[in-house]
N, C-alpha and C positions, 0 to 999 in steps of 0.2 A: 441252749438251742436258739434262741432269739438274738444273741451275737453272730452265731453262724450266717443267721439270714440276713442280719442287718449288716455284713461283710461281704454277702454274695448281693445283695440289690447296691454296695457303693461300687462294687466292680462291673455290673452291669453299667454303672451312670457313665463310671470313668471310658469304656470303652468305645473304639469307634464302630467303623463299617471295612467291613474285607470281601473279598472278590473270590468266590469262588468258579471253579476254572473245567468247563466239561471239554474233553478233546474229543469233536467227532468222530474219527477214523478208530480210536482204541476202544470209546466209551469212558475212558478215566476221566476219576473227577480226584481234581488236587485244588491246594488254595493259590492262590498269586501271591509270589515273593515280589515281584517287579518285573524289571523287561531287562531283558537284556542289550547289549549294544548293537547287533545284529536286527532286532525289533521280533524275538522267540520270547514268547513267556516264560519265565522261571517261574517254576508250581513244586508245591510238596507236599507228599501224598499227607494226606488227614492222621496216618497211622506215625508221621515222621517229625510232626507238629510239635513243634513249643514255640511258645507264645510270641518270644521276638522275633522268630520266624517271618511272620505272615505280614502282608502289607496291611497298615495302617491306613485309616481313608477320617479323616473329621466329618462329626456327622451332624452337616449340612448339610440343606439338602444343596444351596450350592456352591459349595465343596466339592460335593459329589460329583455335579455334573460337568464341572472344569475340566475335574482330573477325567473322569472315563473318556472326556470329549479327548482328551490330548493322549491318555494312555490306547484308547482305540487305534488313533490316527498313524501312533508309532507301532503300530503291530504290522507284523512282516505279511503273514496270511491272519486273518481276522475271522476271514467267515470257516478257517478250522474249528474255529472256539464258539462256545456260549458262557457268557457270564452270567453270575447271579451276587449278589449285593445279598448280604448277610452282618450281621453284627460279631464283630470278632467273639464274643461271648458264646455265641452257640454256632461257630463256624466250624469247629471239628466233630461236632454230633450230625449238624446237618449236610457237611459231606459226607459221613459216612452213611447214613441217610439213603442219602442222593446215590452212591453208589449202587446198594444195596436196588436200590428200585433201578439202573441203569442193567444190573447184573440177572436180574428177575424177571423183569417186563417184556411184553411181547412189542415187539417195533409197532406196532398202533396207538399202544398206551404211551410208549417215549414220546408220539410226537404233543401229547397233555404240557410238557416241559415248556414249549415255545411260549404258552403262556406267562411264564415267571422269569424269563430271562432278558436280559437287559438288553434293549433294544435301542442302539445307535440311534435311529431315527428320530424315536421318543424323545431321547435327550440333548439331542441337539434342537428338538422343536420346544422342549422347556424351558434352554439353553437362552431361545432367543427369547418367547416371550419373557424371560426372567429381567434379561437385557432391554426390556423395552422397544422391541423391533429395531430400534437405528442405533448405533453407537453416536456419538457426540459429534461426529465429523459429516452425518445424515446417511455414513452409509448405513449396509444390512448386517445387523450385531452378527449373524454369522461367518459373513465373510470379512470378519475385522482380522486388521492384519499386525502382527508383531511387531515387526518390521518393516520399512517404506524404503522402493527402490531407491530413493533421493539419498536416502543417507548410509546406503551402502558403501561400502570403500571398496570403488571396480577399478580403481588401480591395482591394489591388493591380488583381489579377484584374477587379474588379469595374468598377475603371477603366479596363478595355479591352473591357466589355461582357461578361465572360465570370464564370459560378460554377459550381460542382459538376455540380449539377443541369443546366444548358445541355450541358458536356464529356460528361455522362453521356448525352442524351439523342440528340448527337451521336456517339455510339460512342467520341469522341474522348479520354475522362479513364483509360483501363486503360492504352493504348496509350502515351501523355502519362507516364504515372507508371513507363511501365516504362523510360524513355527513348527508346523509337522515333518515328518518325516518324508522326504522325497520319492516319489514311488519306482525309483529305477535308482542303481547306481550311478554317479555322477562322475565320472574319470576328472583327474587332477592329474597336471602336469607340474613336479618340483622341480627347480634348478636349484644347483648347489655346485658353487664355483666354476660354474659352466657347464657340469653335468647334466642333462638332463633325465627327468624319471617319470617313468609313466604308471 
């Protein structure tokens, strides 16, 4: 008996943190696989689970707030979802859990949930003081950027239809340089031996 437990507390140690994933419109709750290319959640359901399934998160706390800051920013609609931060160890009990209480509760008691979900704001304000308020260069740790227009290649650029000016005038070059996902599509234009394609 005392093997058993001392094999399930080294699997507790080894594991990290996972996301689980409520969809407002249906009420399902599934875990995050990842994102997909598109920036749609890949979720699966609790009952569909195995282990290498589910997104892995190192549990840091910041680890954590890296990743959710940059996995938020690529999500397509955001405020569909509420996350919650769970230990992969007990993330198929406490979705199914969570269900259960999504499937049962009268809409007064649901909105009790807002309290436990992970809240963008939160972690981008942890995000910064964590960072020290300034990055190295004196700006604001959260508007630190990936990428610097200077050293972009808008020759490149140019031969996809796009420069400074265009990204800028699409809201699309702050967003681009800080590594997120762009909040509009961004048309590119290819040439291929004088063809051109839109």
């Amino acid at each position: 008996m005392d093997n058993n437990i001392n094999e399930e507390l080294k699997t507790v140690e080894k594991t990290g943190d996972t996301l689980l994933v409520l969809h407002h419109e249906t009420g399902t709750v599934g875990l995050v696989k990842g994102l997909g290319d598109n920036g749609e959640v890949n979720r699966i359901s609790p009952e569909d689970l195995s282990r290498d399934e589910m997104l892995s998160i190192e549990r840091n706390e910041n680890s954590f707030t890296e990743f959710y800051s940059t996995f938020y920013h690529q999500l397509k609609e955001p405020s569909e979802f509420s996350f919650f931060k769970v230990t992969e160890y007990e993330a198929k009990q406490t979705a199914l859990k969570l269900q259960k209480f999504m499937d049962e509760s009268p809409n007064d008691v649901k909105q009790e949930l807002k309290k436990y979900e992970i809240s963008i704001d939160m972690v981008e304000a942890h995000r910064k003081a964590g960072d020290g308020k300034t990055a190295g260069n004196g700006e604001d740790a959260g508007n630190r950027y990936v990428y610097t227009a200077e050293r972009m290649d808008w020759k490149m650029m140019e031969k996809l239809g796009l420069n400074k000016e265009r990204l800028e005038e699409l809201g699309a070059l702050e967003p681009m340089l800080k590594g997120y996902k762009t909040p509009m599509q961004v048309p590119v234009r290819i040439e291929l031996d004088n063809i051109g394609y839109d």
